[in-house]
C-alpha positions as CSV (number, residue, x, y, z in Angstrom):
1,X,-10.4,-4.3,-11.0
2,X,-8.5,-4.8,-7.8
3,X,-5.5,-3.1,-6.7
4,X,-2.1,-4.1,-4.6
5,X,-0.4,-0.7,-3.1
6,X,2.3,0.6,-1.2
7,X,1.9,3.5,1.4
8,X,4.5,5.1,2.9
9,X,4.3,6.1,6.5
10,X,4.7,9.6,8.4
11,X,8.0,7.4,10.2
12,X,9.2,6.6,6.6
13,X,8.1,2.7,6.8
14,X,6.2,1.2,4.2
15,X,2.7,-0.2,4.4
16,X,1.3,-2.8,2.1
17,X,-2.3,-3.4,0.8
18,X,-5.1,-4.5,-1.4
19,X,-8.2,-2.6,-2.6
20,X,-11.0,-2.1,-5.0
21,X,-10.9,2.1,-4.5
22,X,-7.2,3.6,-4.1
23,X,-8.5,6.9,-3.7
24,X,-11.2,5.7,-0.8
25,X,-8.7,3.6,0.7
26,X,-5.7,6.6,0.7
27,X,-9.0,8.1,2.6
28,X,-9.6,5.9,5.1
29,X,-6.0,5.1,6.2
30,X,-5.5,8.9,6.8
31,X,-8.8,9.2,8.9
32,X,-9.7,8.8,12.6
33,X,-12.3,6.3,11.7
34,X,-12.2,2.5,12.4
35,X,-11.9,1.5,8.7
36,X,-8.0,2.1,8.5
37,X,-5.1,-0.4,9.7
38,X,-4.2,-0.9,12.9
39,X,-0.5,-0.8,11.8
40,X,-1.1,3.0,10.7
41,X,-2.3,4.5,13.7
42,X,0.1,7.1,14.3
43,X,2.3,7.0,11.3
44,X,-0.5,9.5,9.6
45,X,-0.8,11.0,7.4
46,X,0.9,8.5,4.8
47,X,1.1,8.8,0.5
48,X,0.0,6.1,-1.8
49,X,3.8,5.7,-3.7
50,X,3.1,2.2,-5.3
51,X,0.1,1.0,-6.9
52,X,-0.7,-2.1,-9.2
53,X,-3.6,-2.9,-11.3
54,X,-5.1,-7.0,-11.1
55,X,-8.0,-8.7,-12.9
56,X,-9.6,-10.0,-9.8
57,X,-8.9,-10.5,-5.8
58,X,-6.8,-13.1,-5.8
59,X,-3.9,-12.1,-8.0
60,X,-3.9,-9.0,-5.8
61,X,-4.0,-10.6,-2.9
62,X,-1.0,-13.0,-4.1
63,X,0.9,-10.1,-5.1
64,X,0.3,-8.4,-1.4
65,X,1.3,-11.5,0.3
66,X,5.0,-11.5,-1.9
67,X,5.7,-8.1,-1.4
68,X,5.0,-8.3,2.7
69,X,7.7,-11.4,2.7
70,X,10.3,-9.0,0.8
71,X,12.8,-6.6,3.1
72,X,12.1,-2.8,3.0
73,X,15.3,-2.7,0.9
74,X,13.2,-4.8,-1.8
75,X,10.3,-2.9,-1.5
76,X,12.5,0.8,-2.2
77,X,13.8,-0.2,-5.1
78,X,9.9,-1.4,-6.7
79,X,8.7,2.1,-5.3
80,X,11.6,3.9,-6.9
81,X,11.0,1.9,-10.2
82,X,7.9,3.1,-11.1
83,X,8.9,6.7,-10.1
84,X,11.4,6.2,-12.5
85,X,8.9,5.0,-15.1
């Protein structure tokens, strides 16, 4: 299984992804270590708020690539969807 997620940042922005480990990859965004994003260096620690479950790689990785194209606004509302859920 492959996952698309959302992260939000210590500065309140949002960060988007894809993985095969949430909990690993929550891990190594929040470390010191060289296997999280550029992007996130200084906006640790952040929170996995969005997560979606996919079949294989590439629907994950389409579903990344929309999301990244959408305005923050966008992105609120799906991470305030599934709280609501």
């Amino acid at each position: 299984m492959y996952y698309f997620y959302i992260l939000r940042c210590l500065d309140n922005s949002l960060y988007c992804g894809m993985t095969r480990d949430l909990q690993n990859r929550l891990e190594e965004h929040n470390s010191s270590g060289q296997k999280g994003a550029k992007y996130l260096r200084g906006k640790k620690p952040v929170k996995m708020v969005y997560w979606e479950q996919y079949p294989d790689i590439s629907a994950a990785m389409k579903r990344e690539v929309e999301v990244k194209k959408w305005p923050k606004s966008k992105k609120e509302a799906l991470v305030a969807q599934k709280k609501a859920s």
